[in-house]
C-alpha positions as CSV (number, residue, x, y, z in Angstrom):
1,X,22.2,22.7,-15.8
2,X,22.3,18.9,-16.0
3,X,19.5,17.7,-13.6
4,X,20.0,15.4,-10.3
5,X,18.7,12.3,-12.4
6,X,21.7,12.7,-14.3
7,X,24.1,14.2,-11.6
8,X,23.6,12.1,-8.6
9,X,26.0,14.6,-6.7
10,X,23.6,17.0,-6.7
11,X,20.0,15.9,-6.1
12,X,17.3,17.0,-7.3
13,X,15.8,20.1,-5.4
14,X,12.8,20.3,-3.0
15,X,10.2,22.7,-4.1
16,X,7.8,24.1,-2.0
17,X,5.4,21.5,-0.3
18,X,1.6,21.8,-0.5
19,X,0.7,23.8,3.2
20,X,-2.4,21.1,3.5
21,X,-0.3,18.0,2.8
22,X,1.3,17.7,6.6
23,X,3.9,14.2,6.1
24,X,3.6,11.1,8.4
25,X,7.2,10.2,10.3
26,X,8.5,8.0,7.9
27,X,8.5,4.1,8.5
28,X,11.7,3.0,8.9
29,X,13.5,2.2,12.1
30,X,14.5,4.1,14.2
31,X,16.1,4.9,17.6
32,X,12.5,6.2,19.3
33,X,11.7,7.3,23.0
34,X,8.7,8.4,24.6
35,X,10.4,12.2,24.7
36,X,7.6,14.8,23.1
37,X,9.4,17.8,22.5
38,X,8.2,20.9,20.1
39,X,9.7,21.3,16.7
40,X,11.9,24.1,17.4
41,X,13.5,21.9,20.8
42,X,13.8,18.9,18.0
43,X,15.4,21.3,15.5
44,X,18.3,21.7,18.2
45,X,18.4,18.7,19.4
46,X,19.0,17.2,15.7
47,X,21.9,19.7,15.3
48,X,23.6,18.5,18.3
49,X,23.3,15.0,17.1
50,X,24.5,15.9,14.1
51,X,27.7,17.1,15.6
52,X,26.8,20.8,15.4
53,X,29.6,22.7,18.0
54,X,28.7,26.4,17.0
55,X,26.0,27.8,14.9
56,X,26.2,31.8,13.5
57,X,23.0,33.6,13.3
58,X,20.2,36.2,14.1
59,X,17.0,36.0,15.9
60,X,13.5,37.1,14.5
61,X,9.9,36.6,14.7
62,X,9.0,33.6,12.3
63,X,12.3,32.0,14.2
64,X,11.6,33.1,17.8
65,X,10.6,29.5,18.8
66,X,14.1,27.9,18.0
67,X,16.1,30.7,19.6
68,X,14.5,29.6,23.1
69,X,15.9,26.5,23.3
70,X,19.2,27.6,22.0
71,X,20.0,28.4,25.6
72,X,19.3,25.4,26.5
73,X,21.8,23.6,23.9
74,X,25.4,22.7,24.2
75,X,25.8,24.3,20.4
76,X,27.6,28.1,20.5
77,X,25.6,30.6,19.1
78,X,27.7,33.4,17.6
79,X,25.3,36.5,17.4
80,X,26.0,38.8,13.9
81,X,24.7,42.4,13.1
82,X,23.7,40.9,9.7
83,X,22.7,38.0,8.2
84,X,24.8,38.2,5.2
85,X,27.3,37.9,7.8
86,X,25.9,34.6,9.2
87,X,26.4,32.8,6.4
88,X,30.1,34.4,5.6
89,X,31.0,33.1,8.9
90,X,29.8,29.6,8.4
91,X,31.7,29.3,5.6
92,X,34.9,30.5,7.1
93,X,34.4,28.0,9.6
94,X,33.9,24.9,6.8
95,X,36.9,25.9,4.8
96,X,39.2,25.5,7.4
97,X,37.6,23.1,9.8
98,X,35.9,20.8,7.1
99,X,32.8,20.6,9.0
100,X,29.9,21.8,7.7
101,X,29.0,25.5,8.4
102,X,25.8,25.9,10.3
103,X,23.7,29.9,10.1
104,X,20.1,29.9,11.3
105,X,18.0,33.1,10.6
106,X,14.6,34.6,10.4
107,X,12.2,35.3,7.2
108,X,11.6,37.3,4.5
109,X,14.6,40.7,4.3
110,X,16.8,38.0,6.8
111,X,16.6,35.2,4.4
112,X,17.1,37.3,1.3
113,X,20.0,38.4,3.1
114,X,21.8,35.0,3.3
115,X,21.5,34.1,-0.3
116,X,24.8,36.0,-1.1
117,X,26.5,33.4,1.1
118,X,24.5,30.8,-0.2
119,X,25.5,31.2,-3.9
120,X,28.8,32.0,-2.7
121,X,29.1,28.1,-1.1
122,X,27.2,27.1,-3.7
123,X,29.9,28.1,-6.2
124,X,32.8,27.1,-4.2
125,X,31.5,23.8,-2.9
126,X,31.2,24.7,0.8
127,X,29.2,22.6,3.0
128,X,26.5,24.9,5.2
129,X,23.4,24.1,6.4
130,X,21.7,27.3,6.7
131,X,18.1,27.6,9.0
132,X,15.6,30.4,8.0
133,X,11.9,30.6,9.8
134,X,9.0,31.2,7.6
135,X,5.7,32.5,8.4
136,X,2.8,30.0,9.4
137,X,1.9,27.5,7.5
138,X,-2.0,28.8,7.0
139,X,-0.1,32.6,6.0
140,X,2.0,30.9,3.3
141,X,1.0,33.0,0.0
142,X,-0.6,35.2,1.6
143,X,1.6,37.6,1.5
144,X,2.0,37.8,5.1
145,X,4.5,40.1,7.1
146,X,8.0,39.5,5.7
147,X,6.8,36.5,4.1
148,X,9.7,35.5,1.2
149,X,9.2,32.2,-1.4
150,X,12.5,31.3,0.6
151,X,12.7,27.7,-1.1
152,X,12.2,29.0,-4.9
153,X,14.2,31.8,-4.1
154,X,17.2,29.5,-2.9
155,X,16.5,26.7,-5.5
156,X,19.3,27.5,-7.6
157,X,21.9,28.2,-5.4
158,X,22.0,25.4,-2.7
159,X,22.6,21.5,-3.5
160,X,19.2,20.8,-2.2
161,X,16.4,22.7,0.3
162,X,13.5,21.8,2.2
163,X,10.6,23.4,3.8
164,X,9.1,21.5,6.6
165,X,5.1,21.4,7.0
166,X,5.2,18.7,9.9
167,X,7.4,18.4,13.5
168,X,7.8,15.0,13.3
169,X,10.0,15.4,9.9
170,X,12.7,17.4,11.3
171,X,14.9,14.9,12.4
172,X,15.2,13.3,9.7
173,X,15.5,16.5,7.3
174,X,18.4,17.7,9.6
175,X,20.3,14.2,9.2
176,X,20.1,14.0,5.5
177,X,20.5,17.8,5.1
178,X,23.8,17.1,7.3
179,X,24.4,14.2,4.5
180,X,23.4,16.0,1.5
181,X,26.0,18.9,2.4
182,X,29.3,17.2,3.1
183,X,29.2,14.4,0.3
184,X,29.9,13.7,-2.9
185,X,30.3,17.4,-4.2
186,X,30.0,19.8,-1.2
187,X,27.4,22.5,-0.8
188,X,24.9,24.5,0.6
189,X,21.3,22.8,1.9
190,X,18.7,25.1,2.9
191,X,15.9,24.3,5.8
192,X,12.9,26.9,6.0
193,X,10.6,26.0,9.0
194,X,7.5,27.6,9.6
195,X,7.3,29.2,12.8
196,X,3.5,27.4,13.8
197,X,5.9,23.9,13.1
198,X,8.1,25.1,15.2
199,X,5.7,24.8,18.0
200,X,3.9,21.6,17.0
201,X,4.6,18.9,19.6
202,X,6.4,15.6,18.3
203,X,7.2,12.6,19.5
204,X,11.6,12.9,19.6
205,X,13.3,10.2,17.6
206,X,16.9,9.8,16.0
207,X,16.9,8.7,12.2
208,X,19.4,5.3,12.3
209,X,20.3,5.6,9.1
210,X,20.1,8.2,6.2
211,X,17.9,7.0,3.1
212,X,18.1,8.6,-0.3
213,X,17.1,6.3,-3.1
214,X,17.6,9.3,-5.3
215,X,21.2,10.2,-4.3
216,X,24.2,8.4,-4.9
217,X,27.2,10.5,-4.5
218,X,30.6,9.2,-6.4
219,X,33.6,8.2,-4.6
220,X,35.4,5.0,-6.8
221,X,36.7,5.7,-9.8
222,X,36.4,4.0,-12.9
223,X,39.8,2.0,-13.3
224,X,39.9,1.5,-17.1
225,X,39.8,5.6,-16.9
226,X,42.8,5.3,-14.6
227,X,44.2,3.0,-17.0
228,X,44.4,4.8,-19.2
229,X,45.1,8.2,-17.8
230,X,48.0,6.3,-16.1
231,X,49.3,6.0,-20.1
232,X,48.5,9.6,-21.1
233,X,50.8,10.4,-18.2
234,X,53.4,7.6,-18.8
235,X,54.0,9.2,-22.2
236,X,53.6,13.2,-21.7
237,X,56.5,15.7,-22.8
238,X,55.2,18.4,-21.5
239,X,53.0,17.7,-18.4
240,X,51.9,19.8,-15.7
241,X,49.4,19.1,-12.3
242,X,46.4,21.4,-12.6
243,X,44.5,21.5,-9.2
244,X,41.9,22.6,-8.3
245,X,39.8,22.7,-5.2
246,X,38.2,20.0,-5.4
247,X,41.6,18.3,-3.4
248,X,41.0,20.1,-0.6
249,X,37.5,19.2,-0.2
250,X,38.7,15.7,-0.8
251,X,41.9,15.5,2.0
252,X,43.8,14.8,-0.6
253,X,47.4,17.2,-0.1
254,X,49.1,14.2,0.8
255,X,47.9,12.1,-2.0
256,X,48.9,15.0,-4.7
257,X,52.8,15.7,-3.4
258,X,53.2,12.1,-3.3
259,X,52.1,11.7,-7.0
260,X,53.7,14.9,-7.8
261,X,56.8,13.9,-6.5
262,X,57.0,10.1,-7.8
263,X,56.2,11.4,-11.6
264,X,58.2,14.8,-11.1
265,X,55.4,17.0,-12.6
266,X,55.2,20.5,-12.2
267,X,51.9,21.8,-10.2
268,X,49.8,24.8,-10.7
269,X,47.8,25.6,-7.9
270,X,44.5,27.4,-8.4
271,X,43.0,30.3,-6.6
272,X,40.5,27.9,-4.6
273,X,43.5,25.5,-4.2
274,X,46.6,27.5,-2.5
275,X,47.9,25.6,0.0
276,X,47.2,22.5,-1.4
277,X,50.6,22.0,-2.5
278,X,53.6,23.9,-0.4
279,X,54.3,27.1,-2.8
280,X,57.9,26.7,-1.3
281,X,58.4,23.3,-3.0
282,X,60.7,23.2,-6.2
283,X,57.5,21.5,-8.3
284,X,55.5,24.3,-7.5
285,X,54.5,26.9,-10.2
286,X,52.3,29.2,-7.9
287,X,48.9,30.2,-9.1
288,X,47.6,30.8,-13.2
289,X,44.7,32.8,-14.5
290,X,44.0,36.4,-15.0
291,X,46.6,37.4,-12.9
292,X,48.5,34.1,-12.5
293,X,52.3,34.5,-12.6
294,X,54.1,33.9,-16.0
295,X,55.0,30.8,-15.2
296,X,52.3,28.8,-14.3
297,X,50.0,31.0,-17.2
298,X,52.4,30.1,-19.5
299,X,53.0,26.3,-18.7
300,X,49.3,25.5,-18.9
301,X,49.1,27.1,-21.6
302,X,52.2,25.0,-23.6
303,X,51.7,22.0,-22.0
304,X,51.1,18.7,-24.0
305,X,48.9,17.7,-20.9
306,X,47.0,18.8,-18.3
307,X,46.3,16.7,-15.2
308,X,42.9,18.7,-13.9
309,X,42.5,17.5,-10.0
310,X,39.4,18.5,-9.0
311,X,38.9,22.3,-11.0
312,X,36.4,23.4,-13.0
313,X,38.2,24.8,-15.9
314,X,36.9,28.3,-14.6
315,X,36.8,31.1,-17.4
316,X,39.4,33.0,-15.1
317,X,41.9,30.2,-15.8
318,X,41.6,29.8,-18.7
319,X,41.0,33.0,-20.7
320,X,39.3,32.3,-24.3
321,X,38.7,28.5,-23.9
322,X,39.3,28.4,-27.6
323,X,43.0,29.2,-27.1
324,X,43.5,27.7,-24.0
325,X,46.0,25.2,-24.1
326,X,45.9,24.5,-27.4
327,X,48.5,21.4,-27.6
328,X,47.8,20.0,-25.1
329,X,45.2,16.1,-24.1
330,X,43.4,16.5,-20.4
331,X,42.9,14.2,-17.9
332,X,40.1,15.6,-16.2
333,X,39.1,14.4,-12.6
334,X,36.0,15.9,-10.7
335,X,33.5,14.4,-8.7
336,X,30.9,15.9,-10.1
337,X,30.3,14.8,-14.0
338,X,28.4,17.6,-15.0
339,X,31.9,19.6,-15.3
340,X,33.0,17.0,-17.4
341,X,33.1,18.7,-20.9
342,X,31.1,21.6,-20.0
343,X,34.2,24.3,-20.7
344,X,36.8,21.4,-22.3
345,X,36.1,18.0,-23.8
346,X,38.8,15.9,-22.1
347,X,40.5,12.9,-23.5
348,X,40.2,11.0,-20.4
349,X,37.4,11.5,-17.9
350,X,37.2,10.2,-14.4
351,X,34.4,10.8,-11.9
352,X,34.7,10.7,-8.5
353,X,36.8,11.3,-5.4
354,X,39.6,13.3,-6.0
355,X,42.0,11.3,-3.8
356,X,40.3,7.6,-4.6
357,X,41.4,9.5,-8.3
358,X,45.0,10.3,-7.2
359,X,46.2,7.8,-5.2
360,X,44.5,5.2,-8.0
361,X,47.0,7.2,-10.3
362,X,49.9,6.4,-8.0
363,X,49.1,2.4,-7.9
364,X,48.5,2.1,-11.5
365,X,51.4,4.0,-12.5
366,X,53.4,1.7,-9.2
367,X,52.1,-1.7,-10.9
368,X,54.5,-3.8,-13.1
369,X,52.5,-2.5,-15.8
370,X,52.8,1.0,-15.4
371,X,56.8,1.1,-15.3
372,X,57.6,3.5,-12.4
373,X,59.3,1.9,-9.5
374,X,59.7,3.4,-5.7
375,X,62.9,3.7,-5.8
376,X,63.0,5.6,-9.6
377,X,60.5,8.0,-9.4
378,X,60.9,9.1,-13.5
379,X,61.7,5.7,-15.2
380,X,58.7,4.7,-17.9
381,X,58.2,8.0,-18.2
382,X,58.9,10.2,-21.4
383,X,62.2,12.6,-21.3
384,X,60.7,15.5,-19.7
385,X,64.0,17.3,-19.0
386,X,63.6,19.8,-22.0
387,X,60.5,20.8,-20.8
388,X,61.9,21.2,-17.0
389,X,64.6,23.2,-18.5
390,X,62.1,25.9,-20.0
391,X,59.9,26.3,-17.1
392,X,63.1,26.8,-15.0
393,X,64.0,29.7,-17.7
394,X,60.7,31.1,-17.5
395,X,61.1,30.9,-13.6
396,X,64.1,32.8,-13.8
397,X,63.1,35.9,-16.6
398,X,59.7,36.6,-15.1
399,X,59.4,36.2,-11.9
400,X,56.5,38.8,-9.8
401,X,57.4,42.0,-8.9
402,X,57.1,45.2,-7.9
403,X,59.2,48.5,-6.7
404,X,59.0,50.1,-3.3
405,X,60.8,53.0,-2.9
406,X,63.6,53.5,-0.5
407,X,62.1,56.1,0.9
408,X,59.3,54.3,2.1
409,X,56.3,55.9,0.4
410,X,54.0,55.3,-1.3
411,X,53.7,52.4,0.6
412,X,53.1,49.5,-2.1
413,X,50.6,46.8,-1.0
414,X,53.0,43.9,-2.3
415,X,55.5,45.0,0.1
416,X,52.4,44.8,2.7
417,X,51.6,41.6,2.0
418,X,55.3,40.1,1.9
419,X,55.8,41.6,5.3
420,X,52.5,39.9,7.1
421,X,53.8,37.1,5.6
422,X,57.5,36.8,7.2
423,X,56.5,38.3,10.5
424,X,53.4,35.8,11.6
425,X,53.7,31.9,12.4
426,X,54.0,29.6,8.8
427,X,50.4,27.8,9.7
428,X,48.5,31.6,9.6
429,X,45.1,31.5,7.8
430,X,44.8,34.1,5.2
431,X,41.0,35.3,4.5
432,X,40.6,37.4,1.6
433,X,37.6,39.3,0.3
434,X,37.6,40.3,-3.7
435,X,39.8,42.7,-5.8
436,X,43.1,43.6,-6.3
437,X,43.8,42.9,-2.2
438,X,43.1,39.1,-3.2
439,X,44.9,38.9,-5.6
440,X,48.3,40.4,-4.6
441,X,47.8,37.7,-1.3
442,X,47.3,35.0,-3.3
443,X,50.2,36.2,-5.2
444,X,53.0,37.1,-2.0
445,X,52.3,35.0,0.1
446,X,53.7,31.7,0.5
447,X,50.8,28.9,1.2
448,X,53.0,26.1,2.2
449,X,49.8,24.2,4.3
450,X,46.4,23.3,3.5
451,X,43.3,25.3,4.9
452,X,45.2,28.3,5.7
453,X,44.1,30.3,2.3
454,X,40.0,31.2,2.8
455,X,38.6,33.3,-0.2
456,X,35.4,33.5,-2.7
457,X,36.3,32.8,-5.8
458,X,33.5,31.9,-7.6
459,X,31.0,34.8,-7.1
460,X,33.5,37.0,-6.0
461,X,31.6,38.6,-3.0
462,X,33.1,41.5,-1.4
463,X,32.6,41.8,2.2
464,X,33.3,38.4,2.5
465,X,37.0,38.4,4.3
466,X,35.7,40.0,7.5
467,X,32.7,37.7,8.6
468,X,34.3,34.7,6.9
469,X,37.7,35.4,9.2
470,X,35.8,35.5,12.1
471,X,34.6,32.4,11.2
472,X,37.7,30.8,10.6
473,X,38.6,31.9,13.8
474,X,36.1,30.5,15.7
475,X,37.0,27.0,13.9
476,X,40.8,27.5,15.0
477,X,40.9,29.5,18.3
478,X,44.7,28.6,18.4
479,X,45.6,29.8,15.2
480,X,46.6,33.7,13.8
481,X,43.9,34.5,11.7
482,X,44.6,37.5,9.6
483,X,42.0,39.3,7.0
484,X,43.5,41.2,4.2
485,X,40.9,43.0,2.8
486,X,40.1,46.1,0.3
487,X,38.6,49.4,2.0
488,X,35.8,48.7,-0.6
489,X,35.1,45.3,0.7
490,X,35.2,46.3,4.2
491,X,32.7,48.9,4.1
492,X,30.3,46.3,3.1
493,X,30.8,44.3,6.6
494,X,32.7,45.8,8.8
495,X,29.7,45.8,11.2
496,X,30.7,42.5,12.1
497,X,33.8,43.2,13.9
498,X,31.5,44.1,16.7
499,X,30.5,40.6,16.9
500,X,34.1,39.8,17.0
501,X,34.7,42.2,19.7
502,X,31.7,41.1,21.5
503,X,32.3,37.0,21.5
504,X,35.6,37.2,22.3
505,X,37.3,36.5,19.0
506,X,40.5,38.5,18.1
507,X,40.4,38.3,14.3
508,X,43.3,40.7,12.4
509,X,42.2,42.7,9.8
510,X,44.8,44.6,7.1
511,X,43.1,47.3,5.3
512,X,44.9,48.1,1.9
513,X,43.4,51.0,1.8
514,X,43.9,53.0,-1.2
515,X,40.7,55.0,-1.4
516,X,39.2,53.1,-4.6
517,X,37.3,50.0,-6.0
518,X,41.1,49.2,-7.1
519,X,40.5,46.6,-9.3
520,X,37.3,48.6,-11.5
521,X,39.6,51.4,-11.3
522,X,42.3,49.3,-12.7
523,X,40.3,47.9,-15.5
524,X,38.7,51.8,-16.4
525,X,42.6,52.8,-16.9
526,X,43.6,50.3,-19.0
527,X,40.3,49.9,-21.0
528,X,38.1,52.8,-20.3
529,X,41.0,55.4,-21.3
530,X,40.8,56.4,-17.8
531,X,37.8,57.6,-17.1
532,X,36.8,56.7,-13.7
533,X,33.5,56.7,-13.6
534,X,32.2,55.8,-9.4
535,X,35.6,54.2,-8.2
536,X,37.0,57.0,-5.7
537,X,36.2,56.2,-2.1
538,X,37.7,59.2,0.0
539,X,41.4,58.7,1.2
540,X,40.0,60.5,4.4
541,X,36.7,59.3,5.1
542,X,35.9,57.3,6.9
543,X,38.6,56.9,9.7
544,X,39.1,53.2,10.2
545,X,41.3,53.9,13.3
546,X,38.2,55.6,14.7
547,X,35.7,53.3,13.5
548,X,37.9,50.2,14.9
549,X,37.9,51.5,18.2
550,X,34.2,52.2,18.2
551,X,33.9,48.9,17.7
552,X,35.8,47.5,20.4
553,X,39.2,46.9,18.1
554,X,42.5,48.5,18.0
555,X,43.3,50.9,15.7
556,X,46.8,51.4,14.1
557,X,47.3,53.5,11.2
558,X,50.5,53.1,8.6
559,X,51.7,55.4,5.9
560,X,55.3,54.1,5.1
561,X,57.1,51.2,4.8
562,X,59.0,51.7,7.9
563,X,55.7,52.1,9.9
564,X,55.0,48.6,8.7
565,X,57.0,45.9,10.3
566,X,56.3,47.6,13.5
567,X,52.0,48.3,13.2
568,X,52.3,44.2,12.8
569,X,54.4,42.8,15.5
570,X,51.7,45.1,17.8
571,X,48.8,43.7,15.8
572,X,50.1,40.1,17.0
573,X,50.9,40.8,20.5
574,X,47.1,42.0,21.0
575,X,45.2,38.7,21.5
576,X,42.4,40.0,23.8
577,X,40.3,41.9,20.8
578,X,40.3,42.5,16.9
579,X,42.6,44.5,15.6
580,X,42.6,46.7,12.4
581,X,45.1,47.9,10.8
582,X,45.3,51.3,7.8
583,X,47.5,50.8,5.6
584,X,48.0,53.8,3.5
585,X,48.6,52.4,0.2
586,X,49.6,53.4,-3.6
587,X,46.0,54.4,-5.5
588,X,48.0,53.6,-8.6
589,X,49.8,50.6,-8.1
590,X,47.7,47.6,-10.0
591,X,48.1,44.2,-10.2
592,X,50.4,42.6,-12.6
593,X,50.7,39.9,-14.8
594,X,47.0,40.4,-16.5
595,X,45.2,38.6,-19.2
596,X,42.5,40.9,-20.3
597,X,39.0,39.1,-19.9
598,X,38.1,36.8,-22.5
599,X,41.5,37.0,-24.7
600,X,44.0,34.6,-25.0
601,X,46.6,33.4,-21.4
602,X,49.4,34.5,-24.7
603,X,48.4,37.7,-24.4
604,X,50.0,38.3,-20.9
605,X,50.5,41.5,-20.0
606,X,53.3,41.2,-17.4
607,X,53.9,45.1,-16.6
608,X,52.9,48.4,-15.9
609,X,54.1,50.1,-19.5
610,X,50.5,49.0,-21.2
611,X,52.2,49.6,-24.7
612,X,53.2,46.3,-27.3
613,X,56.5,45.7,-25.4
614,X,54.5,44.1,-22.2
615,X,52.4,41.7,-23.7
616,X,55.1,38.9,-24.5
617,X,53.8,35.4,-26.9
618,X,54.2,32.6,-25.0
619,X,56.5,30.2,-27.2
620,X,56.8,26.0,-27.2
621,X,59.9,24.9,-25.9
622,X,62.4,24.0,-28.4
């Protein structure tokens, strides 16, 4: 991993401070008063300053001092039944607010237990600020009662971490923590306070100003890179819009349909960026990768060039890197430079923020120079029109599908999926955990706004969907929020729902329940010559009807497809609790197109048979 010297978008991580070496305030100006409050009453009131509405978390013994003056804060405190679930929540609440996600827990088993979220933000560029108490500072490596190394445990999976050894430091850790998360390349930053800190009196200041000589997050953009991007794309046959997530954490929808539109390229929308551009609009390909649709697999993957906005060239996209996209330059935009070459060597490189990047595209490509007028959104631009005209075929012969049966069983989770999706509002958040349930709702459903698609893609966590939605929920109270989530996944955090039921926040959850670990079970068919080795779950234990109302949901069970429609128009109407409901789905039904991991996006398999005839080579246009 490149190190902060070299990438100033992520800074160089704190280690763990020597316990003797207590740190002076620092001397610098500041707003001061004569206010002495304890460490634990600055640690609030820094999180209020910093903007901080609702925090998700757990009380314990090393932080017992902070969890006092929560009740004297104006900040929410949502209460979880597990950590893990703390941190899920928080990040729910960033993706869709784009505030940073805020979880405070206590040492040792609690703060081992919010790693998982922290690598999962750390992977998908989620801003959190995560709190975990520590034992004393005289216990520190002694092995003290549920004592953790929380900081070198954390170290490589947050953006940067701290552990304070003096009161007076806390402000100004919280506002450049607060800093350090939400710029340049989003992430995690973790804060471990001892608990005898917590208690130490200090005098209550506000930092004016944050000060990190060491940290200098990008945001221009290099304009001879534009430059000459702007004449890669001015003379591209066969160009397509490859974006990533990255333009979501920069604002930057707007920016991309504008410069979509004007050079009439074709977008493919990763699984961290549905949403980003409407799915419903006719330059919209829909998602690529592993189990991408034809289309936007295949256009990638015959493309002359690829615009990357903000991905990471992520080894689900792009199969074998050594035949992905064989033909074609890159234009590679990311923030962060480290991603620059790390999977493809592009021809033209350009660091910083993904909309400075885009709508820098647009002017260039505006300017006398760069040939394309308002009012003619394709002239100075190679013919393209063959290339249209192949996509549009491939459109056409491949589209997704799947059969449900008139009779209406076995229920098919597609069919599922489509049917949440025409019978809620347009602006519904999807949360999704990880398996085949993710992928057949990034697939069917229609993401035509941003911030309304919440999943983890990079370290594929399952249990997320559950916390995570109640999190999104929390961030927009006026929205539908609906989980669609694996029966796999929501054994792991089902718990929560009690917190949902509890703090008043009526989350949906659709179970597509078909009594497996669908997608190892889908991979141990078609590679493993079926031999399912720990994948069956019980299609009768345990009873999620039950177990929702135990929990202070509803309950609805559905076995057919005319049970369906029905089950979700009651799921809507209930807005004073959670609501779950079973769907009863087909064990055998898998998810389709495929590349199998780490061969080539030509070898597509687009259908059920398994045998030569459904793996098709994709072929240039002509």
């Amino acid at each position: 991993m490149q190190s902060s010297l070299d990438n100033p978008s992520r800074p160089r991580r704190a280690g763990r401070r020597p316990a003797t070496a207590a740190r002076q305030a620092p001397d610098r100006p500041h707003r001061r008063t004569a206010m002495e409050l304890t460490g634990a009453q600055a640690l609030m009131r820094s999180l209020e300053m910093s903007g901080v509405e609702v925090m998700f978390g757990l009380p314990g013994g090393a932080i017992l001092p902070v969890y006092d003056p929560v009740l004297d804060s104006s900040i929410r405190h949502v209460l979880v039944r597990h950590e893990q679930g703390a941190g899920h929540m928080a990040q729910g609440y960033a993706q869709v607010t784009g505030k940073p996600g805020v979880a405070m827990v206590t040492s040792g088993p609690a703060a081992t237990n919010i790693v998982t979220p922290l690598c999962d933000a750390f992977m998908d560029s989620v801003p959190l600020v995560v709190v975990t108490g520590q034992v004393a500072m005289s216990a520190i490596g002694s092995d003290a009662f549920q004592e953790c190394d929380t900081t070198g445990i954390t170290m490589g999976v947050t953006k940067h971490n701290y552990l304070v050894t003096d009161p007076a430091d806390i402000p100004r850790i919280v506002a450049e923590a607060f800093h350090i998360a939400t710029t340049g390349r989003p992430g995690p930053v973790l804060i471990d306070l001892p608990k005898d800190v917590s208690n130490l009196p200090m005098n209550w200041y506000w930092p004016d100003s944050v000060d990190l000589p060491g940290y200098r997050p990008r945001s221009a953009v290099d304009p001879d890179a534009i430059a000459r991007a702007a004449d890669l794309i001015r003379r591209a046959e066969r160009p397509v819009i490859y974006a990533g997530g990255g333009l979501l954490k920069a604002r930057a929808a707007e920016a991309l349909r504008t410069f979509a539109e004007m050079c009439d390229i074709h977008v493919v929308t990763t699984l961290m960026a549905r949403g980003v551009f409407p799915d419903r609009h006719p330059l919209c390909l829909g998602m690529p990768g592993m189990h991408g649709n034809y289309t936007a697999v295949t256009a990638l993957q015959r493309a002359d060039l690829l615009i990357n906005l903000g991905a990471r060239f992520d080894d689900r996209v792009t199969g074998n890197p050594a035949h992905f996209a064989p033909e074609a330059k890159v234009i590679h935009v990311d923030i962060d430079p480290a991603e620059h070459g790390k999977v493809r060597v592009p021809e033209v490189a350009v660091a910083g923020d993904a909309r400075v990047a885009v709508e820098a595209l647009i002017e260039a490509l505006r300017s006398p120079e760069g040939g394309i007028g308002p009012s003619d959104a394709t002239a100075g631009l190679a013919d393209s029109s063959a290339w249209k005209s192949t996509i549009s075929g491939w459109q056409e012969q491949h589209p997704l599908q799947y059969d449900q049966p008139s009779s209406g069983y076995p229920l098919k989770p597609q069919y599922v999926v489509e049917q949440l999706r025409d019978n809620t509002p347009d602006d519904t958040i999807v949360v999704a955990g990880v398996g085949q349930h993710q992928m057949w709702a990034s697939q069917f459903w229609k993401f035509d706004y941003p911030y309304t698609w919440v999943n983890s893609g990079g370290l594929g966590t399952m249990g997320f969907a559950v916390p995570a939605a109640i999190g999104a929920k929390v961030g927009q109270p006026d929205r539908t929020v609906w989980a669609i989530d694996g029966d796999g996944c929501f054994q792991m955090t089902a718990q929560e729902l009690i917190s949902a039921s509890a703090e008043d926040i009526p989350v949906k959850v659709a179970i597509l329940n078909n009594a497996y670990l669908g997608m190892v079970r889908q991979w141990q068919e078609l590679f493993y010559a079926e031999r399912y080795s720990q994948v069956y779950l019980s299609a009768d234990h345990p009873d999620y009807v039950g177990w929702a109302e135990a929990m202070g949901c509803t309950g609805i069970r559905v076995e057919s497809a005319e049970e369906v429609a029905p089950a979700i128009a009651k799921a809507n109407s209930i807005n004073d609790r959670p609501v779950v409901i079973d769907f009863r789905v087909d064990s055998d039904e898998k998810v389709y197109p495929m590349v199998p991991a780490g061969g080539s996006n030509d070898d597509i398999i687009l259908g059920p048979e398994g045998d030569a005839d459904a793996v098709l080579k994709g072929s240039a246009p002509s």
